[in-house]
BALOBA-1460 file (C-alpha; in Angstrom, 3 decimals):
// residues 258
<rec num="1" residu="x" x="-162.250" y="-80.862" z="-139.343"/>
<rec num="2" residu="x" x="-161.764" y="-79.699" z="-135.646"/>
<rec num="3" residu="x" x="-165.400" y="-78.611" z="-134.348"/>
<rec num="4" residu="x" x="-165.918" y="-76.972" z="-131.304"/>
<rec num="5" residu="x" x="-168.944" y="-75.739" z="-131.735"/>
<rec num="6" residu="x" x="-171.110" y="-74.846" z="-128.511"/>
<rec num="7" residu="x" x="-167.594" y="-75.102" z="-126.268"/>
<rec num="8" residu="x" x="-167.187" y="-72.091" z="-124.149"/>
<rec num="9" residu="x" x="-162.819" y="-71.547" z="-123.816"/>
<rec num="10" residu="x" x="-161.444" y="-68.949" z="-121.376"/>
<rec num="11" residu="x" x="-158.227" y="-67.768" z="-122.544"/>
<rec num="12" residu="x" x="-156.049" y="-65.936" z="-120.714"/>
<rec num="13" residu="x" x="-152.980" y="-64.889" z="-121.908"/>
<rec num="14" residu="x" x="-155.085" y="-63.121" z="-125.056"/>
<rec num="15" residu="x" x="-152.950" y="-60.347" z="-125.923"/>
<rec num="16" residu="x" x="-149.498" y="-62.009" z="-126.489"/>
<rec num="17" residu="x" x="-148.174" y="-63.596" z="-130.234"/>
<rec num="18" residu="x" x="-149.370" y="-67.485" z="-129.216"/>
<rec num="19" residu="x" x="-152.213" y="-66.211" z="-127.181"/>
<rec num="20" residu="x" x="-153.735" y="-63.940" z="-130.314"/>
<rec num="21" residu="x" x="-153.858" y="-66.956" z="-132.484"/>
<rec num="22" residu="x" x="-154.506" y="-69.777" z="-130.035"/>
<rec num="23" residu="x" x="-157.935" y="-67.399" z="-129.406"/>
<rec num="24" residu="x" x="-158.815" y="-66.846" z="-133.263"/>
<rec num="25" residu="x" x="-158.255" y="-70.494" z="-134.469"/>
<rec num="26" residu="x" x="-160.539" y="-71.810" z="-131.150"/>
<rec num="27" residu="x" x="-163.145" y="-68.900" z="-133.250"/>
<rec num="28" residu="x" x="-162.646" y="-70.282" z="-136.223"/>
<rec num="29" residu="x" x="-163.391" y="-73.680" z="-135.407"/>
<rec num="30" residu="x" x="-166.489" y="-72.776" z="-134.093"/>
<rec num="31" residu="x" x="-165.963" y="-71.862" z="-130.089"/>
<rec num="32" residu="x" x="-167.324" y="-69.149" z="-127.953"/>
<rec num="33" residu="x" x="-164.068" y="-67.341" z="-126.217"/>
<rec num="34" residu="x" x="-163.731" y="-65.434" z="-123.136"/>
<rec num="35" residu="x" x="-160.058" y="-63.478" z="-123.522"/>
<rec num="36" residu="x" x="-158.253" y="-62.158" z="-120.679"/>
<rec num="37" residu="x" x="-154.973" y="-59.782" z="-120.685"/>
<rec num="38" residu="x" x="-152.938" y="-58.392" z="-118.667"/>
<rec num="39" residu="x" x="-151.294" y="-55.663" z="-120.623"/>
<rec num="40" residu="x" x="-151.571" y="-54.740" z="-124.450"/>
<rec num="41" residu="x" x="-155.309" y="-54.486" z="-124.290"/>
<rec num="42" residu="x" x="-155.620" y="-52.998" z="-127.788"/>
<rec num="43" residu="x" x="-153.489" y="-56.394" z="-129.238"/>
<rec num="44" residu="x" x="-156.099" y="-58.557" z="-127.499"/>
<rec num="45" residu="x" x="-159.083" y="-56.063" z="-128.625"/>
<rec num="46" residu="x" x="-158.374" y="-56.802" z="-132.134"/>
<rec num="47" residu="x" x="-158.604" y="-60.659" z="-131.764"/>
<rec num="48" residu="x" x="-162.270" y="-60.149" z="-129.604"/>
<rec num="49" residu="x" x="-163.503" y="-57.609" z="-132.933"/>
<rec num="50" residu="x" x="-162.388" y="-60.692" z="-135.013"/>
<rec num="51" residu="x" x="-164.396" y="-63.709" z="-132.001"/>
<rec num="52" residu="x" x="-167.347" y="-61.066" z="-132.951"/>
<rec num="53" residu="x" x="-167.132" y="-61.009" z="-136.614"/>
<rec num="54" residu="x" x="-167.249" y="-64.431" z="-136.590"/>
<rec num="55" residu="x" x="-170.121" y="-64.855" z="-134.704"/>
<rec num="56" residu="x" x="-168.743" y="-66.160" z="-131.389"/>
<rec num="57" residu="x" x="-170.045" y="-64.920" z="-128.000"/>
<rec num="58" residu="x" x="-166.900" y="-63.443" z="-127.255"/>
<rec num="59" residu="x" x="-165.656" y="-60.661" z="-123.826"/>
<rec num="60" residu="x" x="-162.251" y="-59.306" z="-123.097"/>
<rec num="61" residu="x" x="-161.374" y="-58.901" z="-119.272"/>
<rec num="62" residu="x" x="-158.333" y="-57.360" z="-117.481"/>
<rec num="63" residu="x" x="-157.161" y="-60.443" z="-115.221"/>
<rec num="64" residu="x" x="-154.396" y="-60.497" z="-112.631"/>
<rec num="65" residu="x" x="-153.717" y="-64.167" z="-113.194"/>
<rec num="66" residu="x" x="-151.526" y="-64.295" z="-110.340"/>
<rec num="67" residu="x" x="-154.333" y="-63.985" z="-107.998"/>
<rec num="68" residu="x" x="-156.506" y="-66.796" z="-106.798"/>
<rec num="69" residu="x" x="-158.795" y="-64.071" z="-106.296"/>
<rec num="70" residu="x" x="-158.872" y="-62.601" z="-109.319"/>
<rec num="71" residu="x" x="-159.370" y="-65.344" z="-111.465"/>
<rec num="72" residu="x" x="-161.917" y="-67.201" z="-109.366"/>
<rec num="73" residu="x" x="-164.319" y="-63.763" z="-109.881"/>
<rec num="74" residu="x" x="-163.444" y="-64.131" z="-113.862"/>
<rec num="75" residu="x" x="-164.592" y="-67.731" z="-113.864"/>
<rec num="76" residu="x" x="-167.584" y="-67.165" z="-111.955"/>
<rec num="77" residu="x" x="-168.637" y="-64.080" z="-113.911"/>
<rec num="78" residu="x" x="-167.633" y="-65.966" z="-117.209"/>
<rec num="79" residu="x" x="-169.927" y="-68.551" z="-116.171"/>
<rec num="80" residu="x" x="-172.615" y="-66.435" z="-114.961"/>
<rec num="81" residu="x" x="-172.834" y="-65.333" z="-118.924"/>
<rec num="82" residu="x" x="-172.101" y="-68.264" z="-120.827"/>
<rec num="83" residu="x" x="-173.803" y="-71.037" z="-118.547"/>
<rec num="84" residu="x" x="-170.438" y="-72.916" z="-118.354"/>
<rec num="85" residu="x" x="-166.390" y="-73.557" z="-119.140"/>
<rec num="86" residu="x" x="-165.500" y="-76.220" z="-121.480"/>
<rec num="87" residu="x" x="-161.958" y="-75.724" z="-121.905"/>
<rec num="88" residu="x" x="-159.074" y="-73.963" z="-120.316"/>
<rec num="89" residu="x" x="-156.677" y="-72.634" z="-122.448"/>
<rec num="90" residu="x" x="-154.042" y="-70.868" z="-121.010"/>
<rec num="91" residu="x" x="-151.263" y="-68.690" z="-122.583"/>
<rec num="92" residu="x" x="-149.791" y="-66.761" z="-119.737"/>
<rec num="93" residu="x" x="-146.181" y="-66.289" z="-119.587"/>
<rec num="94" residu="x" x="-143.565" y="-65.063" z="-117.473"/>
<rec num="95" residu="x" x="-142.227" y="-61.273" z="-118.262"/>
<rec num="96" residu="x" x="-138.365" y="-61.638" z="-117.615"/>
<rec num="97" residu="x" x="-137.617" y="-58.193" z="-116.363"/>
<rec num="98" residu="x" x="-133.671" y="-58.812" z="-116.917"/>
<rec num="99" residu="x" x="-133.604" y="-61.074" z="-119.621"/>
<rec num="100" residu="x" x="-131.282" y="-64.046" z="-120.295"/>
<rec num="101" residu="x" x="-128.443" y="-63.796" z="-117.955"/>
<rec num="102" residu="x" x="-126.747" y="-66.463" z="-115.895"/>
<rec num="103" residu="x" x="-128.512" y="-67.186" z="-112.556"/>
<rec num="104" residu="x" x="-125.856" y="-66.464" z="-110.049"/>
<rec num="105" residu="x" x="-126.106" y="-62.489" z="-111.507"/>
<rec num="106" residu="x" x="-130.518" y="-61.997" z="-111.344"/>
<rec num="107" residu="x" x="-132.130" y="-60.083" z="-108.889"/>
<rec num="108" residu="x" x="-133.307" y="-62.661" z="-106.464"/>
<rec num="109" residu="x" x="-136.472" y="-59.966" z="-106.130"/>
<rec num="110" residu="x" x="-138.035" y="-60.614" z="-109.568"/>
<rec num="111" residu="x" x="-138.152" y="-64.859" z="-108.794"/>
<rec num="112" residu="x" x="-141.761" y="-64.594" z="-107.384"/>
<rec num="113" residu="x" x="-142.787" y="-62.777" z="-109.636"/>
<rec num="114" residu="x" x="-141.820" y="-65.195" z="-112.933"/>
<rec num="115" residu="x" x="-142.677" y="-68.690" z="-110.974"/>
<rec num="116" residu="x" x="-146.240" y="-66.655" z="-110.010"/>
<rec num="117" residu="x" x="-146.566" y="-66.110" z="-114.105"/>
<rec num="118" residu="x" x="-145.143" y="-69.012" z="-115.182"/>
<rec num="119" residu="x" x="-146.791" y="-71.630" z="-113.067"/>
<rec num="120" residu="x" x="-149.250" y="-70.586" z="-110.621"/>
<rec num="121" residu="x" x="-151.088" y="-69.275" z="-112.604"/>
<rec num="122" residu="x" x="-152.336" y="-71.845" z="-114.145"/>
<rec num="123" residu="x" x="-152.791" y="-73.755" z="-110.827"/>
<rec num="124" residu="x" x="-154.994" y="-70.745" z="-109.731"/>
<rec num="125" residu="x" x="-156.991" y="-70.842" z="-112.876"/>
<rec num="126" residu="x" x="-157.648" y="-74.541" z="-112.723"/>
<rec num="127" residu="x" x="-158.932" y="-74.026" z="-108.978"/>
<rec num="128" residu="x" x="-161.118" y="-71.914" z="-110.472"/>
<rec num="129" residu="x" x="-162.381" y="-73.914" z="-113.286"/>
<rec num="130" residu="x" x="-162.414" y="-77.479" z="-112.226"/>
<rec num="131" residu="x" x="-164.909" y="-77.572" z="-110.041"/>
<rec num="132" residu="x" x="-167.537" y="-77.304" z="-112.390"/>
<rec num="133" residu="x" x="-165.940" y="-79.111" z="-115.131"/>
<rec num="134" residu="x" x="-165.811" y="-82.308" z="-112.623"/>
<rec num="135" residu="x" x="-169.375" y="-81.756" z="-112.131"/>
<rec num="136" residu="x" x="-170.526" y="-82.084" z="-115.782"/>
<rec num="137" residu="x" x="-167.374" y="-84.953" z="-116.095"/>
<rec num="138" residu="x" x="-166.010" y="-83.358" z="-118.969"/>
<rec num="139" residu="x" x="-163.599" y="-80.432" z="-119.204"/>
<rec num="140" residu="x" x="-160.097" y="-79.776" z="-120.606"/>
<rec num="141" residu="x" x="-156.576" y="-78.057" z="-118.723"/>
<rec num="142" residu="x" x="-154.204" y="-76.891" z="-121.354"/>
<rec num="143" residu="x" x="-151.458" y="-74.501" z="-121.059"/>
<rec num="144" residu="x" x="-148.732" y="-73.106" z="-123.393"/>
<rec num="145" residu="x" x="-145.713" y="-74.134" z="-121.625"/>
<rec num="146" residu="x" x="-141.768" y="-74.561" z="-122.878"/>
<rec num="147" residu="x" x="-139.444" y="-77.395" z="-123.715"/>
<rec num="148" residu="x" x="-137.193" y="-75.989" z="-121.311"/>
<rec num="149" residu="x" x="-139.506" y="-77.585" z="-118.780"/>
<rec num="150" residu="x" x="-138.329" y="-80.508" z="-119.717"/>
<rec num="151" residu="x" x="-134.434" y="-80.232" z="-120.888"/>
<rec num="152" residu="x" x="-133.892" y="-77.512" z="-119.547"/>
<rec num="153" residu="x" x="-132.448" y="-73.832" z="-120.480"/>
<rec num="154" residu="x" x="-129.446" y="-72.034" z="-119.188"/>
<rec num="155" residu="x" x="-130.309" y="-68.355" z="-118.673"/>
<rec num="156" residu="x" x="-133.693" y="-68.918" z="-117.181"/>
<rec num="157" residu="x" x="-133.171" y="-70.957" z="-114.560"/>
<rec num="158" residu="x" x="-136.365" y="-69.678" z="-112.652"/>
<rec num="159" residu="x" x="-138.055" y="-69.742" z="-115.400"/>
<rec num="160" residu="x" x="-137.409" y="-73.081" z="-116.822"/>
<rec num="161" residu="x" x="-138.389" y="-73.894" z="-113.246"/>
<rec num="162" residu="x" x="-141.748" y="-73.009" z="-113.608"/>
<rec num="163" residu="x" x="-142.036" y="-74.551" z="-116.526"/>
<rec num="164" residu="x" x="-141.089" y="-78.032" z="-114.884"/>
<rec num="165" residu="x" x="-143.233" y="-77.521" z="-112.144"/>
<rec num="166" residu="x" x="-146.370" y="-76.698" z="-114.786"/>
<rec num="167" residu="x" x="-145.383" y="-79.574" z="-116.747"/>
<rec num="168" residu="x" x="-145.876" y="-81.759" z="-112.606"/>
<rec num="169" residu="x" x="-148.706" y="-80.141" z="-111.900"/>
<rec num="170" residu="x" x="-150.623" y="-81.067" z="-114.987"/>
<rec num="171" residu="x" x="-149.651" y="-84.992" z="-114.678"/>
<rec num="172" residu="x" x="-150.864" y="-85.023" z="-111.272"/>
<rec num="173" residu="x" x="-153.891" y="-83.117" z="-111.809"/>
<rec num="174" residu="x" x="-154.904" y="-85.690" z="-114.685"/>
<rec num="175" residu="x" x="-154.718" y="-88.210" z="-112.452"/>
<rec num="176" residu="x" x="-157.011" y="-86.812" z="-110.312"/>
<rec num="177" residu="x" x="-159.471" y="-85.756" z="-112.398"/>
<rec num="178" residu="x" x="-158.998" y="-87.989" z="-115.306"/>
<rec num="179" residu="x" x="-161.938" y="-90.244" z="-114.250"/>
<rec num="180" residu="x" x="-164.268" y="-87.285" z="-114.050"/>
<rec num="181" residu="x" x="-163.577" y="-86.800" z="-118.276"/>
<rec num="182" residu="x" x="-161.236" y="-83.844" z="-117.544"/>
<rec num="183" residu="x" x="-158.244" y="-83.989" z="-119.287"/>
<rec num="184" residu="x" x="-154.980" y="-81.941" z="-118.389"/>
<rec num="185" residu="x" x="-151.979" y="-81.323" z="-121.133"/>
<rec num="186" residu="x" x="-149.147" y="-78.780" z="-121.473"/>
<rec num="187" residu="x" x="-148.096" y="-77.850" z="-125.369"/>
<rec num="188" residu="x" x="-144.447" y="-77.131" z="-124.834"/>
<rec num="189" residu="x" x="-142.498" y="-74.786" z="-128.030"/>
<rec num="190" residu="x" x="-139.272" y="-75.078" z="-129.309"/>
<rec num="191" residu="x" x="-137.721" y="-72.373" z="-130.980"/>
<rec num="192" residu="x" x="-140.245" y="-70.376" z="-131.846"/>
<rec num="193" residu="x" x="-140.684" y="-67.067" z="-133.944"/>
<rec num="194" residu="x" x="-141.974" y="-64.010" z="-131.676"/>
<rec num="195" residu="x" x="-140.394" y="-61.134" z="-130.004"/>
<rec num="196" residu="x" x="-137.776" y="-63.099" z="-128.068"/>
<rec num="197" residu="x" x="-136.453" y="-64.015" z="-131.342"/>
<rec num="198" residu="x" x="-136.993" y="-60.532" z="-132.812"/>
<rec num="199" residu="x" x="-134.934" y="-58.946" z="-130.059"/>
<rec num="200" residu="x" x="-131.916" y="-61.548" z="-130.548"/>
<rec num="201" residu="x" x="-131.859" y="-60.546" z="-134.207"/>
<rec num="202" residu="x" x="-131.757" y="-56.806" z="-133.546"/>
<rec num="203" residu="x" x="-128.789" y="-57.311" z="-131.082"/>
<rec num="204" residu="x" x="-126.725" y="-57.211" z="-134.317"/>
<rec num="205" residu="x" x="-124.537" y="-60.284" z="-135.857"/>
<rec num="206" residu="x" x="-124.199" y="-62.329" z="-132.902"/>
<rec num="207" residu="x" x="-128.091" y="-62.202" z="-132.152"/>
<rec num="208" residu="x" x="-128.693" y="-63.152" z="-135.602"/>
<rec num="209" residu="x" x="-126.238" y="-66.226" z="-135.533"/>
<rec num="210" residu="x" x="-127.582" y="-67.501" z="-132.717"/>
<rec num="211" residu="x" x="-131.039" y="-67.620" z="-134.156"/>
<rec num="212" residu="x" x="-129.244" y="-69.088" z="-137.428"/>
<rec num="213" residu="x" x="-127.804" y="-71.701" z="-134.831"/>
<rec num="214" residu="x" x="-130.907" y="-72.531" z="-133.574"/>
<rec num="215" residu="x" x="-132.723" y="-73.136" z="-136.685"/>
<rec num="216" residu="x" x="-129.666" y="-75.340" z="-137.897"/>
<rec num="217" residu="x" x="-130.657" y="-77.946" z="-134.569"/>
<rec num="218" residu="x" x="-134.246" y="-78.239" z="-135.404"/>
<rec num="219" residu="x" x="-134.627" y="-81.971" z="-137.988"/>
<rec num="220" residu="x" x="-137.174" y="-79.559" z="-139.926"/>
<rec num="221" residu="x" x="-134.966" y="-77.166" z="-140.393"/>
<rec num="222" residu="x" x="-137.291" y="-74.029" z="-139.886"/>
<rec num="223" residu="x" x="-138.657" y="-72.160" z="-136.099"/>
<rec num="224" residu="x" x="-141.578" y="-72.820" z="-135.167"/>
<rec num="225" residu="x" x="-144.649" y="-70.289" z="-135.553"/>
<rec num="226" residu="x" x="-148.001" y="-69.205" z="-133.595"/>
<rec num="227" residu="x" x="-150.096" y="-71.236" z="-136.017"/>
<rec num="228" residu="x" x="-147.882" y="-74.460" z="-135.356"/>
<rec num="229" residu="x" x="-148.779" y="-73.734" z="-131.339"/>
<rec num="230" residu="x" x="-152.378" y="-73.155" z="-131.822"/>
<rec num="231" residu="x" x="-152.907" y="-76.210" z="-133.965"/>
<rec num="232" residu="x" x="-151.699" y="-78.291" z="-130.699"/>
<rec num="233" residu="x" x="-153.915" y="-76.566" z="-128.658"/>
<rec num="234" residu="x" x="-157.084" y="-76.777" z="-130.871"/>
<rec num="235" residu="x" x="-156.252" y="-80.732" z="-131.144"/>
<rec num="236" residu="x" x="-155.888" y="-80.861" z="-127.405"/>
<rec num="237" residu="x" x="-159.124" y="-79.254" z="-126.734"/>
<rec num="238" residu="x" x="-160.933" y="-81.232" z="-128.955"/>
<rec num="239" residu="x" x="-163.095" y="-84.462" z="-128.742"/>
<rec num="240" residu="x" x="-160.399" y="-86.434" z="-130.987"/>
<rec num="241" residu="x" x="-158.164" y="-85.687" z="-127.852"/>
<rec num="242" residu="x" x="-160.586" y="-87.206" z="-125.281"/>
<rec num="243" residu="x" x="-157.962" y="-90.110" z="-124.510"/>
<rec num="244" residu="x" x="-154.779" y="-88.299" z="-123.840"/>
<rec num="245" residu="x" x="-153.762" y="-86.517" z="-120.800"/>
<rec num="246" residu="x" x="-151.248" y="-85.880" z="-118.195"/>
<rec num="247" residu="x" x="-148.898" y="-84.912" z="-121.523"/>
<rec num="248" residu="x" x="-146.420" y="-82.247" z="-122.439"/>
<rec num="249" residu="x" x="-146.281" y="-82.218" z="-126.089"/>
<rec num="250" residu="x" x="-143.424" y="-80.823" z="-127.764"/>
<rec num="251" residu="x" x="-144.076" y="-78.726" z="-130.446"/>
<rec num="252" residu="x" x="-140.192" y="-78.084" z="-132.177"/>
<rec num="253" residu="x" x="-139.976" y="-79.795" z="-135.267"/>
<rec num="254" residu="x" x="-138.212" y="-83.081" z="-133.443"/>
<rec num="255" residu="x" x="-135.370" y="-80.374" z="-131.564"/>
<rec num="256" residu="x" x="-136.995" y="-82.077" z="-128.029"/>
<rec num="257" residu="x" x="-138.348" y="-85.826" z="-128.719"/>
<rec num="258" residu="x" x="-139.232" y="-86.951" z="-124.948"/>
């Protein structure tokens, strides 16, 4: 069994589907969890109550992750309290204010605003963290990313963008770091159950048979779930995991196998 026990994770990213249960399975397993949101405070409330219950050392922080700023204070105050941060574990993602839609017809005006979510945040939070991780020489990057990173995705082109460039930026970060013990990984979902999915299925018989369609392409034959996400993660931030970095692990029942 997975024991993290005396690890310190800051996960931002708290309050969304993958973010809830990446947080309470790092708990479980033993680790003390600093959660950040952004919006749907009372979503990422109930996974601190259940840190608590537990008997983690757990705080919940409002955290503009798209600000160097910002997340640099978090960090330091984090640290301030817990003495140090083990792992990063980041669950951010991009809001799409319009959507799926073809590229040519988006607002050119909400592009900053997804590649800011999507990928630099996690660039700003590693700033913010590595420092002191390369000073103990041990530490671990992961972030929640997408398989459209790497096959890409027509709809979200800007999106899929970021998720490329996360997917780059971890690779070359693990070669920097890697021989200070600080590993750097992306987990990358497939189809995966969640309110994306939920909204395709309430657009009536089309939404549904495109979610039929893409459970038909997956080998396993099923979506993936939170719990299949989190698992990756825990693994990842692990000791057992101490040897791999600079990957993006696809996590989509064999639907992406590179």
């Amino acid at each position: 069994m997975i024991d993290l026990s005396g690890s310190v994770a800051l996960i931002p990213g708290a309050s969304g589907g993958m973010g809830r249960q990446v947080a309470r399975v790092f708990a479980e397993h033993g680790c003390d969890v600093a959660l950040g949101f952004y919006s749907r405070e009372g979503e990422a409330r109930e996974v601190l109550d259940y840190a608590k219950s537990l008997g983690r050392l757990a705080r919940l922080d409002r955290v503009d992750t798209t600000s160097l700023e910002a997340v640099t204070r978090w960090a330091d105050s984090v640290t301030a309290e817990y003495g140090r941060i083990d792992i990063l574990a980041s669950c951010v993602g991009a809001h799409l204010p319009q959507g799926f839609g073809l590229f040519v017809e988006q607002d050119p005006k909400t592009w900053h605003g997804i590649i800011e979510a999507q990928m630099m945040s996690f660039i700003y939070l590693s700033r913010a963290v590595l420092p002191q991780m390369v000073a103990r020489k041990a530490g671990r990057l992961l972030s929640i990313g997408s398989d459209s990173g790497k096959v890409g995705e027509s709809g979200v082109a800007v999106a899929t963008a970021g998720h490329g460039g996360l997917i780059a930026f971890a690779k070359a970060i693990s070669r920097e770091v890697g021989r200070h013990g600080v590993t750097a990984n992306i987990v990358c979902p497939g189809p995966t159950e969640g309110p994306t999915l939920d909204k395709l299925r309430s657009q009536g018989t089309t939404g549904s048979r495109m979610v039929e369609e893409l459970t038909r392409r997956v080998p396993m034959k099923r979506l993936g779930t939170a719990q299949d996400i989190a698992s990756a993660m825990l693994f990842l931030a692990s000791k057992e995991a101490g040897y791999i970095t600079g990957q993006a692990l696809s996590v989509s029942g064999g639907l992406v196998m590179n």
